[in-house]
N, CA, C and O atoms as a Maestro MAE file, in Angstrom:
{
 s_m_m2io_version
 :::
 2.0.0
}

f_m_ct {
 s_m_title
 :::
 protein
 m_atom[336] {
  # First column is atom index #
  i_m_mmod_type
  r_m_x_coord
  r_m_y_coord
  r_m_z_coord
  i_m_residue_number
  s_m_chain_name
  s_m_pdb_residue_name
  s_m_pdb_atom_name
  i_m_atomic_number
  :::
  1 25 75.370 144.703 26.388 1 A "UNK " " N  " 7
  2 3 75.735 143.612 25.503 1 A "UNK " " CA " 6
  3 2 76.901 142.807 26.089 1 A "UNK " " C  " 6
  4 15 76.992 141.582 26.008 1 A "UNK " " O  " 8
  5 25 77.996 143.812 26.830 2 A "UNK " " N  " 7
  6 3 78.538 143.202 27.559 2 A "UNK " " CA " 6
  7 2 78.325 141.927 27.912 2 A "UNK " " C  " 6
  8 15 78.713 140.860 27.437 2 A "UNK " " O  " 8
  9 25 77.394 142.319 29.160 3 A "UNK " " N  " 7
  10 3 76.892 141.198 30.274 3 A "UNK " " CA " 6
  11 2 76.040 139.826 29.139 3 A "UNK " " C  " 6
  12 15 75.396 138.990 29.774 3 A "UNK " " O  " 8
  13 25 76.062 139.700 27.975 4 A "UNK " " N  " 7
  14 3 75.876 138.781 27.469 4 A "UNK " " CA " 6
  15 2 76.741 138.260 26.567 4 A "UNK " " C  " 6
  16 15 76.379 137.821 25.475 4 A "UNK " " O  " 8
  17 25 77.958 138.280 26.983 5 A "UNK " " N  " 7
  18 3 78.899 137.778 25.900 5 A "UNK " " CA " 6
  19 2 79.365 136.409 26.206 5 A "UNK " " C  " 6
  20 15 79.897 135.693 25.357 5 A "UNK " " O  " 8
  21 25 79.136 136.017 27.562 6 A "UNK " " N  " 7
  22 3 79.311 134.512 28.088 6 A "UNK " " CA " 6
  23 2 78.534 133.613 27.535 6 A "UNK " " C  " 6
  24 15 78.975 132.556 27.085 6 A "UNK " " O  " 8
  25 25 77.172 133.979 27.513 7 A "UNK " " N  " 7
  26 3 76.440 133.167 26.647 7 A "UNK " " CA " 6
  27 2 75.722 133.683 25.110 7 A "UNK " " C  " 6
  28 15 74.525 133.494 24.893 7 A "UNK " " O  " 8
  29 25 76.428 134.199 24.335 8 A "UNK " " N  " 7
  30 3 76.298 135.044 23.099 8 A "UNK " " CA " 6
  31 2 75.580 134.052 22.158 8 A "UNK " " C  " 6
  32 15 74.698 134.471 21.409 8 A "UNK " " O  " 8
  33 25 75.890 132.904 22.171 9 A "UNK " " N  " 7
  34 3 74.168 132.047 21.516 9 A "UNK " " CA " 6
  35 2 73.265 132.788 21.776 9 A "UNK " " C  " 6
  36 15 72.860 133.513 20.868 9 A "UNK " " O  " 8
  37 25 72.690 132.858 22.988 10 A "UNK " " N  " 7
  38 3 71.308 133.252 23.276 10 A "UNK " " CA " 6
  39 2 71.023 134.798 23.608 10 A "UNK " " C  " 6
  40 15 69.961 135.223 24.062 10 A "UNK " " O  " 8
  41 25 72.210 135.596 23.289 11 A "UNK " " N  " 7
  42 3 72.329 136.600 23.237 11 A "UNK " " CA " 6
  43 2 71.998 137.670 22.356 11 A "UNK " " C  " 6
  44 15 72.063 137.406 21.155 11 A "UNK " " O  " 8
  45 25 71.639 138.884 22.708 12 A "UNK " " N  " 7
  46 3 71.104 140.066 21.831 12 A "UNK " " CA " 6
  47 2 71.462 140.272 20.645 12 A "UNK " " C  " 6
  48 15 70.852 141.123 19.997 12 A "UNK " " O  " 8
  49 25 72.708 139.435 19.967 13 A "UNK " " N  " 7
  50 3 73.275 140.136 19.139 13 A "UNK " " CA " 6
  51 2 72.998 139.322 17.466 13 A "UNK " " C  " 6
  52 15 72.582 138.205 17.158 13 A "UNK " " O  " 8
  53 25 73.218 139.887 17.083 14 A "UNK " " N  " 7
  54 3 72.700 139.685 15.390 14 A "UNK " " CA " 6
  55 2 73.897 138.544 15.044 14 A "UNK " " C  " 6
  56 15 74.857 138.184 15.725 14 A "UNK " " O  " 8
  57 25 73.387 138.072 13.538 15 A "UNK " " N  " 7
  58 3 73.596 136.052 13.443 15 A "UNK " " CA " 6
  59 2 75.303 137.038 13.232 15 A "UNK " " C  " 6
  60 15 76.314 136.529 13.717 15 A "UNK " " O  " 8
  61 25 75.392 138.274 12.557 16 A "UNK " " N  " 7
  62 3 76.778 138.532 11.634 16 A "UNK " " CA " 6
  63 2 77.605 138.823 12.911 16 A "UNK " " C  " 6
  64 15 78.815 138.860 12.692 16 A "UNK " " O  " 8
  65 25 77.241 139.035 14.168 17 A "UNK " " N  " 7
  66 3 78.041 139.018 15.933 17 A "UNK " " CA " 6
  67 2 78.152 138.165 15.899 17 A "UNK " " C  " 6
  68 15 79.370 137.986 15.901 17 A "UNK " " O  " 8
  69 25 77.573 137.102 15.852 18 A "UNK " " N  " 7
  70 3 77.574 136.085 16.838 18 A "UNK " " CA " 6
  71 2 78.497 134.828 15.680 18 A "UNK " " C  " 6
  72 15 78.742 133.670 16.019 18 A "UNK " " O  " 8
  73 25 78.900 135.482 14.229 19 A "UNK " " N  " 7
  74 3 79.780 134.691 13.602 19 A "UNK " " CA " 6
  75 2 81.002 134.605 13.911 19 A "UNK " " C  " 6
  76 15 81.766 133.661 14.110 19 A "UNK " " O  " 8
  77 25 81.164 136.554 13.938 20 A "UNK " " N  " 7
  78 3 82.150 137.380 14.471 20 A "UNK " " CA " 6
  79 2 82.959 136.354 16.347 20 A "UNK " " C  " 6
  80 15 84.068 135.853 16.539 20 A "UNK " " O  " 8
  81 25 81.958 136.450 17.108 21 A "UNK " " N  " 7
  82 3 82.418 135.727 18.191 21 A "UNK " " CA " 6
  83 2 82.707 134.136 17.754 21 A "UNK " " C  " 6
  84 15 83.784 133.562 17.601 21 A "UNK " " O  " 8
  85 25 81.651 133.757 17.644 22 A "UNK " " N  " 7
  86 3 82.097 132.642 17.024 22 A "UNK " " CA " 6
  87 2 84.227 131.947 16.711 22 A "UNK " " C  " 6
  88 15 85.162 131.240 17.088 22 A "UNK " " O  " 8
  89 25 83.610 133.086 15.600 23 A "UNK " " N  " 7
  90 3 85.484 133.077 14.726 23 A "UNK " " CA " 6
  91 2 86.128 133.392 16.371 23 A "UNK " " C  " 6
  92 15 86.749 132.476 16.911 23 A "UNK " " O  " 8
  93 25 85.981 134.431 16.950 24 A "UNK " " N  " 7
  94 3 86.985 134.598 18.367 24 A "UNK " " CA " 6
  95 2 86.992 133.721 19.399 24 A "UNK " " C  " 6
  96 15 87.853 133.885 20.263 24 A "UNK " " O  " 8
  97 25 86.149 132.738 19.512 25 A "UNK " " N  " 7
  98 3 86.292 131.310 20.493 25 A "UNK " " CA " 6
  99 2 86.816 130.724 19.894 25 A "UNK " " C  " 6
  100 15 87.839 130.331 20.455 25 A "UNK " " O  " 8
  101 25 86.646 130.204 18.445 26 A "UNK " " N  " 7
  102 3 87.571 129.171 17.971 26 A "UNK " " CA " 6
  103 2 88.727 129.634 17.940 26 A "UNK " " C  " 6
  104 15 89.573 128.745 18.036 26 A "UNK " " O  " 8
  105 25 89.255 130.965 17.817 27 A "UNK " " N  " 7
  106 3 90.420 131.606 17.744 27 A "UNK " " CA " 6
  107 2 91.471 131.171 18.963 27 A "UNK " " C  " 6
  108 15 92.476 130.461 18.996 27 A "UNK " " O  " 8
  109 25 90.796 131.885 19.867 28 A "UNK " " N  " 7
  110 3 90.981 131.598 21.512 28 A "UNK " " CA " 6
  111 2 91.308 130.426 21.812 28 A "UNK " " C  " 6
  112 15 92.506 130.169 21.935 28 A "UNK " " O  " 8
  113 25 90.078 129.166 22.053 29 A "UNK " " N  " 7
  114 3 90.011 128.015 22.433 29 A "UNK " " CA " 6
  115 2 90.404 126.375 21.339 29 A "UNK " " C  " 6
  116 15 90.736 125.288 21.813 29 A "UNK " " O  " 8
  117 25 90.267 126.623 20.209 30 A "UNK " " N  " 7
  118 3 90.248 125.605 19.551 30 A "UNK " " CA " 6
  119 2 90.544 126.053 17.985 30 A "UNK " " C  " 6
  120 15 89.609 126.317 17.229 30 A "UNK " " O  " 8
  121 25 91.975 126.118 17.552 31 A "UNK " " N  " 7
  122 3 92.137 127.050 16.439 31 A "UNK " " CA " 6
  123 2 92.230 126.010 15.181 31 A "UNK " " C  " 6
  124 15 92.061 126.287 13.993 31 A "UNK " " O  " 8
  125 25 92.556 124.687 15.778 32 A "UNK " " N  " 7
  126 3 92.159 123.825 14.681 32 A "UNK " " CA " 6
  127 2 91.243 122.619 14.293 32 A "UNK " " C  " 6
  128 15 91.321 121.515 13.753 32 A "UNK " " O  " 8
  129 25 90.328 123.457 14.875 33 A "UNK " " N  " 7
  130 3 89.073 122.910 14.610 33 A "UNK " " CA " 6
  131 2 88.412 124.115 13.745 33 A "UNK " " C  " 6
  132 15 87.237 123.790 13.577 33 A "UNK " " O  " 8
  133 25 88.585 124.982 13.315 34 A "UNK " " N  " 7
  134 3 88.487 125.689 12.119 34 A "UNK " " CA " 6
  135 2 88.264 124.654 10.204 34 A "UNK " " C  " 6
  136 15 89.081 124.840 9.302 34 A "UNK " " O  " 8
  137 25 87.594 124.125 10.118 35 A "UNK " " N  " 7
  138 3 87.455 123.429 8.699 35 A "UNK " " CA " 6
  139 2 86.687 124.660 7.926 35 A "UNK " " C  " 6
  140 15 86.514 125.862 8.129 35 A "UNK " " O  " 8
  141 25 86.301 123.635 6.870 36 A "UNK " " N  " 7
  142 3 85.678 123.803 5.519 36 A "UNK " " CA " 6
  143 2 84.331 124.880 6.284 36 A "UNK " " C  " 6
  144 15 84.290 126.110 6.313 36 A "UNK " " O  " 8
  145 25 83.374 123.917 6.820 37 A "UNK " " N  " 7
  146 3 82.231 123.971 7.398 37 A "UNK " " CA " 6
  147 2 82.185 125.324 8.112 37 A "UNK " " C  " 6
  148 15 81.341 126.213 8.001 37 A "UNK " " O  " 8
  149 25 83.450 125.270 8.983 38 A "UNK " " N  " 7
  150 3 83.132 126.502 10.194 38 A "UNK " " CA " 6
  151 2 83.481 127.862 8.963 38 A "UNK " " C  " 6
  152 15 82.827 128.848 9.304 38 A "UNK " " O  " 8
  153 25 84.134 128.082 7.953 39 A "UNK " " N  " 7
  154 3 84.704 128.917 6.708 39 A "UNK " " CA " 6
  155 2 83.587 128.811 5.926 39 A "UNK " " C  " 6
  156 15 83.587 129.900 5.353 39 A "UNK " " O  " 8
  157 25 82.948 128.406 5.660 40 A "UNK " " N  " 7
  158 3 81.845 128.852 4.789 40 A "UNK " " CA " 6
  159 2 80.887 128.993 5.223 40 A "UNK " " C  " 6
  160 15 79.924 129.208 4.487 40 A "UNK " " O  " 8
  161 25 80.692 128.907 7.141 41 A "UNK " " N  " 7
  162 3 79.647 129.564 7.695 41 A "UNK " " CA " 6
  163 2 79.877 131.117 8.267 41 A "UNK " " C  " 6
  164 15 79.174 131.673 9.110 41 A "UNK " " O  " 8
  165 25 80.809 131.558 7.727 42 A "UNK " " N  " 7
  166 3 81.720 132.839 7.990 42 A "UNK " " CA " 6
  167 2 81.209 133.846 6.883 42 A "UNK " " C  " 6
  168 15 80.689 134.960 6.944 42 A "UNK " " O  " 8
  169 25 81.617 132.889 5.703 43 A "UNK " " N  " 7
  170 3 81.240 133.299 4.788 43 A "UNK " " CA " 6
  171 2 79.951 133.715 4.476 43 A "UNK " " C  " 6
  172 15 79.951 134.506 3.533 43 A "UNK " " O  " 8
  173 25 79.041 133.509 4.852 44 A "UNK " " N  " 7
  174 3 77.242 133.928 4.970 44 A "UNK " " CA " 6
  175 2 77.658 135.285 5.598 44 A "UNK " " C  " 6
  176 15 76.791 136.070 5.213 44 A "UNK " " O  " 8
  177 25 78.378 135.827 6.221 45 A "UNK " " N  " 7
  178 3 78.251 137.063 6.617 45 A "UNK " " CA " 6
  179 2 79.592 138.070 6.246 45 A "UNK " " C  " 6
  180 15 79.509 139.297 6.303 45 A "UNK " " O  " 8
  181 25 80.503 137.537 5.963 46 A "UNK " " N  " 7
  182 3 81.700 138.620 5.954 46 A "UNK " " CA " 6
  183 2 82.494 137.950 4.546 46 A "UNK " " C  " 6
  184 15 82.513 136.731 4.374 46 A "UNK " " O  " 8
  185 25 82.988 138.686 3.801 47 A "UNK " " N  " 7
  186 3 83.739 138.510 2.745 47 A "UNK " " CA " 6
  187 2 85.095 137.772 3.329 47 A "UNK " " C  " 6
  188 15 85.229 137.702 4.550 47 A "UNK " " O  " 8
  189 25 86.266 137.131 2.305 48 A "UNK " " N  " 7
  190 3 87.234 136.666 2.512 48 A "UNK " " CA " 6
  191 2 88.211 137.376 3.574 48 A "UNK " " C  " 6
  192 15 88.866 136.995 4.545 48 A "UNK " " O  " 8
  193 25 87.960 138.739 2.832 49 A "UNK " " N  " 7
  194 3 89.488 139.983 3.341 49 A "UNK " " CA " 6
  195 2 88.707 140.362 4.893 49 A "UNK " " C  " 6
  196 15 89.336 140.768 5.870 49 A "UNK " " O  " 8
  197 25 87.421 140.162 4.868 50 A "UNK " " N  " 7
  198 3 86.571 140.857 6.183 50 A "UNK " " CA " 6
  199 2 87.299 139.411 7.163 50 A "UNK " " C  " 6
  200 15 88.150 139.540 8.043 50 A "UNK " " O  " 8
  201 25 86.872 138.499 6.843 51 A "UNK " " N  " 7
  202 3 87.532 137.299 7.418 51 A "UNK " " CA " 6
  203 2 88.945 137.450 8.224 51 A "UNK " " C  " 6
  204 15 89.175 137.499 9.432 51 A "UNK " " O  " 8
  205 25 89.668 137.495 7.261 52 A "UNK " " N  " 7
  206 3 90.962 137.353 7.413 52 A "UNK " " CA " 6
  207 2 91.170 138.951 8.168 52 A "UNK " " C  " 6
  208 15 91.984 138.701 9.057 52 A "UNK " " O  " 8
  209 25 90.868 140.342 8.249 53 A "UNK " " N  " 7
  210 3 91.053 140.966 9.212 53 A "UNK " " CA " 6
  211 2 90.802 140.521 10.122 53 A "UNK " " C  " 6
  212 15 91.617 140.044 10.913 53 A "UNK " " O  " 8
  213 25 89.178 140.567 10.307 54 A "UNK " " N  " 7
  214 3 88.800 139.697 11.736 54 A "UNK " " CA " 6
  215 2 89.732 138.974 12.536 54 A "UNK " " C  " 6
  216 15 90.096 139.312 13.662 54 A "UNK " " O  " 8
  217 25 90.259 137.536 11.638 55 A "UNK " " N  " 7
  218 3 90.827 136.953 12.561 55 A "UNK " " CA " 6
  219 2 92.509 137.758 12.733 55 A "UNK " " C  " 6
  220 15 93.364 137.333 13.510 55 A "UNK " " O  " 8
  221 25 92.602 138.370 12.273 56 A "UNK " " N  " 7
  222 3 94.531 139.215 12.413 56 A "UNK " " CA " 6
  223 2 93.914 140.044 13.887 56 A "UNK " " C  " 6
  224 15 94.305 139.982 15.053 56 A "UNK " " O  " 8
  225 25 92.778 140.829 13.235 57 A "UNK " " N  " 7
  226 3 92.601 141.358 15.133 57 A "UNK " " CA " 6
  227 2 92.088 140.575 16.134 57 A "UNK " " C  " 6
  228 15 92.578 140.776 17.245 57 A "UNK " " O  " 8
  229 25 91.551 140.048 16.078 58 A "UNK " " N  " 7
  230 3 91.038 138.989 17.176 58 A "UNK " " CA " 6
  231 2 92.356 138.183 17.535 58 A "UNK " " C  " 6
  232 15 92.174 137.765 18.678 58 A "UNK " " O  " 8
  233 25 93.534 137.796 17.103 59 A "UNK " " N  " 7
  234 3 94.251 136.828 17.580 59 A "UNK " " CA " 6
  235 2 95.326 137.833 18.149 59 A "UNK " " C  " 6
  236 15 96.082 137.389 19.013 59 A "UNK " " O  " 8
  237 25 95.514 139.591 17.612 60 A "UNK " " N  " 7
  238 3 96.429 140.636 18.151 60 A "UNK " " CA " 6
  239 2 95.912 140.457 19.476 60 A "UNK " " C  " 6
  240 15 96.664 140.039 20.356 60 A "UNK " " O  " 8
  241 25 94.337 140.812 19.793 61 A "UNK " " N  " 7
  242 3 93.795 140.734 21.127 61 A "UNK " " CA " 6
  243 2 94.313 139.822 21.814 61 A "UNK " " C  " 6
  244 15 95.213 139.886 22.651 61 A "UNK " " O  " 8
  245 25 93.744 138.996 21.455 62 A "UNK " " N  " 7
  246 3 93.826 137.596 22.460 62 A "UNK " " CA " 6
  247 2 95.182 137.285 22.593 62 A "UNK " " C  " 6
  248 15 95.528 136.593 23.550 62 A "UNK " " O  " 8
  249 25 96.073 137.721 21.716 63 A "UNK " " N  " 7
  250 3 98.026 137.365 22.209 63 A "UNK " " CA " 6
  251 2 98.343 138.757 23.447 63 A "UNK " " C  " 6
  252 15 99.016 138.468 24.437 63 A "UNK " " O  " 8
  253 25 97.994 139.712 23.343 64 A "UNK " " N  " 7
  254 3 97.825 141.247 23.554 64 A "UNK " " CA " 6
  255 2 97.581 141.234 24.992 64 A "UNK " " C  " 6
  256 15 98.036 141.814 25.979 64 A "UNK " " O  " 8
  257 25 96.587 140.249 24.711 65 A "UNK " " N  " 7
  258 3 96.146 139.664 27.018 65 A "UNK " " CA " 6
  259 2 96.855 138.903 27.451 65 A "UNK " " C  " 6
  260 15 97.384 138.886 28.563 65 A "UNK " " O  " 8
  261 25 96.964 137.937 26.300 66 A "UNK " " N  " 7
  262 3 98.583 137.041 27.094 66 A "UNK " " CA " 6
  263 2 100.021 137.652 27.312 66 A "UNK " " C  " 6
  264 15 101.032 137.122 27.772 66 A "UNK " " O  " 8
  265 25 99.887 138.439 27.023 67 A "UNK " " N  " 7
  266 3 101.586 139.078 26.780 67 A "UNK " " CA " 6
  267 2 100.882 140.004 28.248 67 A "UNK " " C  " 6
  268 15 101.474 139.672 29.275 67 A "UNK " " O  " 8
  269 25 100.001 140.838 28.440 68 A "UNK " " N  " 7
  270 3 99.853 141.470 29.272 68 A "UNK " " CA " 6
  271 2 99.860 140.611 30.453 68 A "UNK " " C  " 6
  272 15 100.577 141.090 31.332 68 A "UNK " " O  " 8
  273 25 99.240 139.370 30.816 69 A "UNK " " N  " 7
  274 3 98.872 138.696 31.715 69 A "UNK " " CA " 6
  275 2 100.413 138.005 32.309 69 A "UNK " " C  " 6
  276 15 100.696 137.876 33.500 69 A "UNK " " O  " 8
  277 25 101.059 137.718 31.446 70 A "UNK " " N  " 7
  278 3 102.268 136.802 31.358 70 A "UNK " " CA " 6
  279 2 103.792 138.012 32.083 70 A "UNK " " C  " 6
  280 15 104.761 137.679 32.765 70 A "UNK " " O  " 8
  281 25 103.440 139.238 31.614 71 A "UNK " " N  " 7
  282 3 104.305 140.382 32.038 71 A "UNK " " CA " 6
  283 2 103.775 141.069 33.564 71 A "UNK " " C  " 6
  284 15 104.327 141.854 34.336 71 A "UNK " " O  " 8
  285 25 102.435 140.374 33.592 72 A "UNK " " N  " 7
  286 3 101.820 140.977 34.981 72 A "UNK " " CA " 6
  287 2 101.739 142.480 34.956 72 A "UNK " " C  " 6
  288 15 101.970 143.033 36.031 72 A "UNK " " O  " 8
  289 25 101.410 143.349 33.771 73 A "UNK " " N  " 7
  290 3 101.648 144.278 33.566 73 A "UNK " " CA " 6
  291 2 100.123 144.955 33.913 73 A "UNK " " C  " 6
  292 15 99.061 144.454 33.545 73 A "UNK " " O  " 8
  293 25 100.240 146.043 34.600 74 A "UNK " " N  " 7
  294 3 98.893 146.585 35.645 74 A "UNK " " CA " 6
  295 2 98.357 147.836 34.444 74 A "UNK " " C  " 6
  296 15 98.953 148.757 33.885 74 A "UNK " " O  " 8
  297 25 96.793 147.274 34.391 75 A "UNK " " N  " 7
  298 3 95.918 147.853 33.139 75 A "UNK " " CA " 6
  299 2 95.692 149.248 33.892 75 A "UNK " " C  " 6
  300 15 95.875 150.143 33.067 75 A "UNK " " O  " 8
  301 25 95.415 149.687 34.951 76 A "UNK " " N  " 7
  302 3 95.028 150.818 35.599 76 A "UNK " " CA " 6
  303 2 95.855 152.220 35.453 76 A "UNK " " C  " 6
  304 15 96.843 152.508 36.129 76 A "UNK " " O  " 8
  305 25 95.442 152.791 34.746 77 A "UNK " " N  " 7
  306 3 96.396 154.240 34.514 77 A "UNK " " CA " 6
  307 2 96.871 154.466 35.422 77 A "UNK " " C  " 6
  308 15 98.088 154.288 35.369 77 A "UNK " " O  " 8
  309 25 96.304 154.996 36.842 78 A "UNK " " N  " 7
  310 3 97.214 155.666 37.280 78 A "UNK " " CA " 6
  311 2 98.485 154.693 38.293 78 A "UNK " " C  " 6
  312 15 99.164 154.961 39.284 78 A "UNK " " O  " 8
  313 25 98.354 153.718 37.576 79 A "UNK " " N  " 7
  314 3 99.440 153.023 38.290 79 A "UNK " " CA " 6
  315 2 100.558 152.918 37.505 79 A "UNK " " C  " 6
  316 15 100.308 152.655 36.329 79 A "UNK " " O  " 8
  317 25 101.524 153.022 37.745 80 A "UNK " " N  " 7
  318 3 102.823 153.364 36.539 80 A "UNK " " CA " 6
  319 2 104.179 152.276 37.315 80 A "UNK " " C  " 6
  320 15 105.323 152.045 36.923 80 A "UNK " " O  " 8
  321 25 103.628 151.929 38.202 81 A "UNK " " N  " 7
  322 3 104.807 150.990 39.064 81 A "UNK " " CA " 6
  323 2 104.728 149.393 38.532 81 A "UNK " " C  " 6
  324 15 103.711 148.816 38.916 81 A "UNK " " O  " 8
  325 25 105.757 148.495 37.605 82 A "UNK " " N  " 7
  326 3 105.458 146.918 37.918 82 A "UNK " " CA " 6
  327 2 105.414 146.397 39.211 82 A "UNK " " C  " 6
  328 15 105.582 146.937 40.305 82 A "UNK " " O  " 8
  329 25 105.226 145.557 38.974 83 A "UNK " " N  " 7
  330 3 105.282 144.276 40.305 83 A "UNK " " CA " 6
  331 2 106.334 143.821 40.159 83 A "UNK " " C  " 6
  332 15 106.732 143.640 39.008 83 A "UNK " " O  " 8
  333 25 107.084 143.505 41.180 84 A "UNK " " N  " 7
  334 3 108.676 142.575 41.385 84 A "UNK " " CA " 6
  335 2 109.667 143.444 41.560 84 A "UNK " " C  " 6
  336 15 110.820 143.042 41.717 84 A "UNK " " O  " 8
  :::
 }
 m_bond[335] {
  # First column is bond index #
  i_m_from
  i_m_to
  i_m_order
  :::
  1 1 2 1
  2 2 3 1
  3 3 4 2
  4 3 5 1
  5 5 6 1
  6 6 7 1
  7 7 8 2
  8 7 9 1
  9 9 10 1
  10 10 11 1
  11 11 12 2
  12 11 13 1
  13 13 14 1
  14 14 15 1
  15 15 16 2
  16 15 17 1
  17 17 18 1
  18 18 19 1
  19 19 20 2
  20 19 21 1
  21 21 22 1
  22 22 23 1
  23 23 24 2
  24 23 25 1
  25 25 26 1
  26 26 27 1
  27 27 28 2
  28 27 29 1
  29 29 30 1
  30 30 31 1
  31 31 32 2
  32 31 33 1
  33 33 34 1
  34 34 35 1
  35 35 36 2
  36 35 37 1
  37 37 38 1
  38 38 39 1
  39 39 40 2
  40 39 41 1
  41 41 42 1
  42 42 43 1
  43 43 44 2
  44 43 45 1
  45 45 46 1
  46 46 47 1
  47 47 48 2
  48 47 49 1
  49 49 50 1
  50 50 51 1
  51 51 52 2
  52 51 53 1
  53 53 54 1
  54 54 55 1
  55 55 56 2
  56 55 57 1
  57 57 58 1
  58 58 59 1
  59 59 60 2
  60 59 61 1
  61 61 62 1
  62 62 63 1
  63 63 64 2
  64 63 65 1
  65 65 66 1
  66 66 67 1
  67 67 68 2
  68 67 69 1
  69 69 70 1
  70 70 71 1
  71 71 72 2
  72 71 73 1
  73 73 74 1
  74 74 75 1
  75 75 76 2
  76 75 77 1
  77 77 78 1
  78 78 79 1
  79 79 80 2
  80 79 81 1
  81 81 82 1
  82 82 83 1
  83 83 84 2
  84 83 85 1
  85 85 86 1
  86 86 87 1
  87 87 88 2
  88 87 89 1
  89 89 90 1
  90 90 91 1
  91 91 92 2
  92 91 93 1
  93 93 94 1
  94 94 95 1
  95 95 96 2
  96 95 97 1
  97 97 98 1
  98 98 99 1
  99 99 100 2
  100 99 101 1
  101 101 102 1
  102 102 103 1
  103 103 104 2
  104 103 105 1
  105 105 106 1
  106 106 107 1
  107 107 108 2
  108 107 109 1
  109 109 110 1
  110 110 111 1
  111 111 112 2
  112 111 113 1
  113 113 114 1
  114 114 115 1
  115 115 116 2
  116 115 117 1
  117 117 118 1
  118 118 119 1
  119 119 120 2
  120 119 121 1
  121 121 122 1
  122 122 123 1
  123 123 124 2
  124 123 125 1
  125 125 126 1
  126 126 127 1
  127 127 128 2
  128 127 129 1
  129 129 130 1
  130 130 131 1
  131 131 132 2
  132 131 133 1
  133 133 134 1
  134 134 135 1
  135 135 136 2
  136 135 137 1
  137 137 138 1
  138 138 139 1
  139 139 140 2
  140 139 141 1
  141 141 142 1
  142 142 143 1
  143 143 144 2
  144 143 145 1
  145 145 146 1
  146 146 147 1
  147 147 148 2
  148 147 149 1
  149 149 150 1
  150 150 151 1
  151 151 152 2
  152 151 153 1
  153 153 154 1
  154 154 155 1
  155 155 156 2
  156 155 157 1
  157 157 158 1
  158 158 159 1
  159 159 160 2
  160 159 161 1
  161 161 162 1
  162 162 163 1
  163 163 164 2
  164 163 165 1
  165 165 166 1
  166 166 167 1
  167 167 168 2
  168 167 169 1
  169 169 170 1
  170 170 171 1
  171 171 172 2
  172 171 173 1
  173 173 174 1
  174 174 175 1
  175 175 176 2
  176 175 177 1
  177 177 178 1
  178 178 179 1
  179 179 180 2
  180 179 181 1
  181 181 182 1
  182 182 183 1
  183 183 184 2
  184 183 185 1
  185 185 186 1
  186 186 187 1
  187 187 188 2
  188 187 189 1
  189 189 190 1
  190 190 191 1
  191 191 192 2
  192 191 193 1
  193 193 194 1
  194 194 195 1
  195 195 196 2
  196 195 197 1
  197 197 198 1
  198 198 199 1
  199 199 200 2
  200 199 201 1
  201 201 202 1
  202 202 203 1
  203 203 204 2
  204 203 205 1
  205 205 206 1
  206 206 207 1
  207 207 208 2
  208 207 209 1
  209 209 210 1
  210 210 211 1
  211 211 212 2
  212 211 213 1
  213 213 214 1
  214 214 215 1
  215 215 216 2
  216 215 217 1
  217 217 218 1
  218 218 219 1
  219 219 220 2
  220 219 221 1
  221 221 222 1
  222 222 223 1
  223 223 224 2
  224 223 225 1
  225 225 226 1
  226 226 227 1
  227 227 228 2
  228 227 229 1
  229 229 230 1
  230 230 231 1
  231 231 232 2
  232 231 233 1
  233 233 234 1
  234 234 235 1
  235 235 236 2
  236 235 237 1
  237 237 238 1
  238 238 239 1
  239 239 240 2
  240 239 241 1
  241 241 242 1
  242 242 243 1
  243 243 244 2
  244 243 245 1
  245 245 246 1
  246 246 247 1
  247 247 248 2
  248 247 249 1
  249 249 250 1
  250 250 251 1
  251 251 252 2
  252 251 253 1
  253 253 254 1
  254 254 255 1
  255 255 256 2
  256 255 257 1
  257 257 258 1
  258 258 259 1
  259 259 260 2
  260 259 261 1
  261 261 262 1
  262 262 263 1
  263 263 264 2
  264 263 265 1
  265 265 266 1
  266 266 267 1
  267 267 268 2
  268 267 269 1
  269 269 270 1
  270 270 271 1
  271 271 272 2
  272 271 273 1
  273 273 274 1
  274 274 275 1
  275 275 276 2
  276 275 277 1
  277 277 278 1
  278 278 279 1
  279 279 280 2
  280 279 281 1
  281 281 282 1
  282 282 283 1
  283 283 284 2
  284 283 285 1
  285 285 286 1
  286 286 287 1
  287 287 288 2
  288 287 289 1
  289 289 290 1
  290 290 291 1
  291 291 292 2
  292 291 293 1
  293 293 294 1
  294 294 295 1
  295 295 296 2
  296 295 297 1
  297 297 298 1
  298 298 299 1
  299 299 300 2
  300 299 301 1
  301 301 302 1
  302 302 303 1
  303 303 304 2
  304 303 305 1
  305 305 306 1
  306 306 307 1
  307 307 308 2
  308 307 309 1
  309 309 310 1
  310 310 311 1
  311 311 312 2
  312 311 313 1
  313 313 314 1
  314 314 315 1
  315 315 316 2
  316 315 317 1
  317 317 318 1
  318 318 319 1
  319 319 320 2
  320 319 321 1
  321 321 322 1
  322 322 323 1
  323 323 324 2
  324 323 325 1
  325 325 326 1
  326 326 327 1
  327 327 328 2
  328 327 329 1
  329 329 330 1
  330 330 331 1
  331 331 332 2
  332 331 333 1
  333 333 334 1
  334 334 335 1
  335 335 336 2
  :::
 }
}
């Protein structure tokens, strides 16, 4: 499922995934472009509070890689040394 998450339109995954991603690109890429429209097509699959987790973890993630990326901080266990 992985290997189809680049193009997750046309991908394996069910309409309530692909809302789920959905909400995490706009999260990611375009957070205010979020309206009425894109919220009550959310709503067809996940309740308010399901919503609003969703997006609290999806935006922990996505800050979570920036803070990692930005600290240059090395994902590989057995490496325990920074850079610099």
């Amino acid at each position: 499922m992985v290997a189809h998450l680049e193009a997750y339109e046309e991908g394996p995954f069910s309409e309530r995934e692909k809302a789920a991603l959905r909400l995490a690109e706009c999260l990611a890429l375009a957070p205010h472009q979020m309206d009425e429209l894109f919220y009550e097509a959310l709503c067809e699959h996940f309740t308010p509070a399901q919503i609003v987790h969703l997006g609290v973890t999806i935006s922990f993630l996505y800050g979570f890689g920036r803070f990692v990326a930005a600290f240059r901080i090395p994902l590989k266990e057995e490496s325990q040394d920074w850079p610099g």
